[in-house]
N, C-alpha and C positions, 0 to 999 in steps of 0.2 A: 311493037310495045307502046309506043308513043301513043296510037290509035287506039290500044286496049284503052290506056290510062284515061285519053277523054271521054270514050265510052264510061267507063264506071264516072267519072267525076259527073258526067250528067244522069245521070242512074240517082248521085246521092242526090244531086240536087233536086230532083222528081221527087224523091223519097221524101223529103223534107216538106216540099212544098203539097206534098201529098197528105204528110202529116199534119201540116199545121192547121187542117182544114176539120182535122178528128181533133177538136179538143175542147176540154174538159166542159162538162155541162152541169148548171145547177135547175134542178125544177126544169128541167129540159131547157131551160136557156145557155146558149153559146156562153163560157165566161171570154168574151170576147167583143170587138166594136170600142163604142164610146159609153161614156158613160153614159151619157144623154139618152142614149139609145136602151140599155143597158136599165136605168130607172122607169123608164117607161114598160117594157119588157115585165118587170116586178111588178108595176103597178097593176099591170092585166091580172097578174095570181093572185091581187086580193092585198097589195102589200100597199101602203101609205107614207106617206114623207113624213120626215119631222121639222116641226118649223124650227127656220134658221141653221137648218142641216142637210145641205141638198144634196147630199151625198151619204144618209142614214135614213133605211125607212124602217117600220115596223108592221108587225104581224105576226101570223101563226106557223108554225116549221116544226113536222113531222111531232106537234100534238104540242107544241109549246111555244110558248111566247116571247119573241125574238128581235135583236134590231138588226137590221141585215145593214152592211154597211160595204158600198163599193168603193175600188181600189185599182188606180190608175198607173198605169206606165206610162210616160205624155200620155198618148192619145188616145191608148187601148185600157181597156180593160185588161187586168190578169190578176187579180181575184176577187171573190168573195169570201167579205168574214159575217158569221151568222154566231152572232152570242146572245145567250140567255139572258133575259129582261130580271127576271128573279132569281136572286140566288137563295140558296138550299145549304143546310145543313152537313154534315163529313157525311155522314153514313150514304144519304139519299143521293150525292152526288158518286158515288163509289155502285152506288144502284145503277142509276143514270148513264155514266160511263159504260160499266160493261154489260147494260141495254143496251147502248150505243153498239156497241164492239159485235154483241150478234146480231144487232139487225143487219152492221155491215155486211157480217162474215156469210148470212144467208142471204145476200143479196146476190144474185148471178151475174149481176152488172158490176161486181167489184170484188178486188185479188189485194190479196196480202200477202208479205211474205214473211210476219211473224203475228205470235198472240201476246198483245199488249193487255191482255183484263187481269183487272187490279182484285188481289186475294181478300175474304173478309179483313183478315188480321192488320192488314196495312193500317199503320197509320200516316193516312196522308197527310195532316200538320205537320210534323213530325217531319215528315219525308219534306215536303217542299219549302219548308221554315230552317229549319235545320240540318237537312242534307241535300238542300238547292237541286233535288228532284225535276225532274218533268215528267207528268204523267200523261204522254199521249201516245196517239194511236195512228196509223196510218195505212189506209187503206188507197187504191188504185180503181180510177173507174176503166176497163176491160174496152182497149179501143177495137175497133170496129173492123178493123183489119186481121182480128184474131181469127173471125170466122170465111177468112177468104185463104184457105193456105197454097191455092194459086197464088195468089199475090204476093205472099210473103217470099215463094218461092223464088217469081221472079225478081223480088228484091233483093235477094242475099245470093241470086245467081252471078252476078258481077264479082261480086265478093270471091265466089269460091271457083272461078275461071280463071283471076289473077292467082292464084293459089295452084291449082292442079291443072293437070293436063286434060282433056277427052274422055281418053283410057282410064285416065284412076276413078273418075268421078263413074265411069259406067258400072266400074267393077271395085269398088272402093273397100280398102283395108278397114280392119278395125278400128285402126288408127282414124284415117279420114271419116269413116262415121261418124266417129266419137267428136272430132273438129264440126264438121255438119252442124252435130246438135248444139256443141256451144257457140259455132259462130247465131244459128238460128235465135238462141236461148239470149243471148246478148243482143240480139237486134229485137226481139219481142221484152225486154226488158227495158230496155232505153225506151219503147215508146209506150211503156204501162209509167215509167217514173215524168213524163209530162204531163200528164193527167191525175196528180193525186187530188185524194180530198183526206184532211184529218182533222183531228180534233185533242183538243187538250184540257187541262180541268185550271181554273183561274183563280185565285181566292184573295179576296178583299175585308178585313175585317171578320177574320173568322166565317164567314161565307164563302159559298163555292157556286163557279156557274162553268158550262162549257160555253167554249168558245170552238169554232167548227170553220174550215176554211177548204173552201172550193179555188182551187189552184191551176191556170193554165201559163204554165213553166215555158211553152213557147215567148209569150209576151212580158216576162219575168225581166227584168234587167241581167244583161250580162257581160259589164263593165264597157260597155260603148260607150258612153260618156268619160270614161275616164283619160 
């Protein structure tokens, strides 16, 4: 028993460190490193600094004109936020948004697992002035490990050895099937929610812009300082 158990505990730790190495990418850049590293990177696709803001640049992002702005844990990177330079009127931005939401939903490179698109009749004034709304959306960029289901297999094989015998697993009940897929279904979920990317709608003075954030939840805080 004892031996099972460090067996799996080094299995998660594999896993882990297996994962942390899939995460999230903006413009095919790791959000990941330093910034340093991390600005230069942007610079290559055409992006520029803003003086006195060495950590905001500006440019072009998927047909619109953006300040990209990197975001550190000490010494890593763990996100990008990309917001709209000009803001737009209710309507256009209600346009905008669920443009947004299908180029996500057509993209093969990212999973959702609800439809956040905003109906004509909304009124989002209305909604986020007066009933302190959020309207975003959130989409999963599809780690890389989806398309290996060896791999997956022999990571959630530890999992299901402490669980069953030999015999049930060769000849498995209903029952343990149905286990299988949710332990499977929970280990492919936990690692699509480290890689989100989403986006929300902002509004300042009656003006509206998205704000878009490329997220790697590995390098996230999570209360080690405390």
């Amino acid at each position: 028993m004892k031996q099972l158990i460090t067996l799996i505990t080094f299995i998660l730790i594999s896993i882990c460190a297996h994962a942390q190495s899939d995460v999230t990418k903006f413009l095919g850049i790791p959000v990941d490193g330093s910034k340093k590293e991390m600005i230069r990177n942007l610079k290559s696709k055409g992006f520029n600094t803003v003086p006195y803001e060495d950590n905001i640049l500006k440019g072009v992002f998927n047909g619109t004109d953006v300040n990209v702005h990197v975001i550190t844990n000490g010494d890593k990177v763990c996100r990008i936020m990309v917001c709209d330079e000009n803001p737009i009127d209710e309507r256009s931005i209600q346009i905008r948004f669920n443009k947004l939401h299908d180029q996500f939903k057509n993209n093969p490179n990212y999973i959702a697992f609800e439809d956040n698109t905003i109906s004509d009749d909304e009124d989002i004034s209305y909604g986020l002035n007066i009933e302190n709304k959020r309207y975003e959306a959130v989409f999963y960029q599809i780690p890389a490990e989806f398309n290996d289901t060896m791999a997956i297999s022999e990571k959630i094989a530890p999992i299901l050895i402490s669980k069953y015998s030999t015999e049930q697993l060769q000849n498995p009940t209903e029952e343990i099937r149905q286990d299988i897929i949710n332990i499977t279904t929970t280990y492919m979920t936990y690692l699509c929610t480290k890689k989100p990317v989403w986006y929300m709608i902002s509004e300042r003075y009656g003006k509206y812009s998205i704000i878009m954030f490329y997220d790697n939840e590995y390098n996230r805080a999570n209360g080690e300082d405390l």
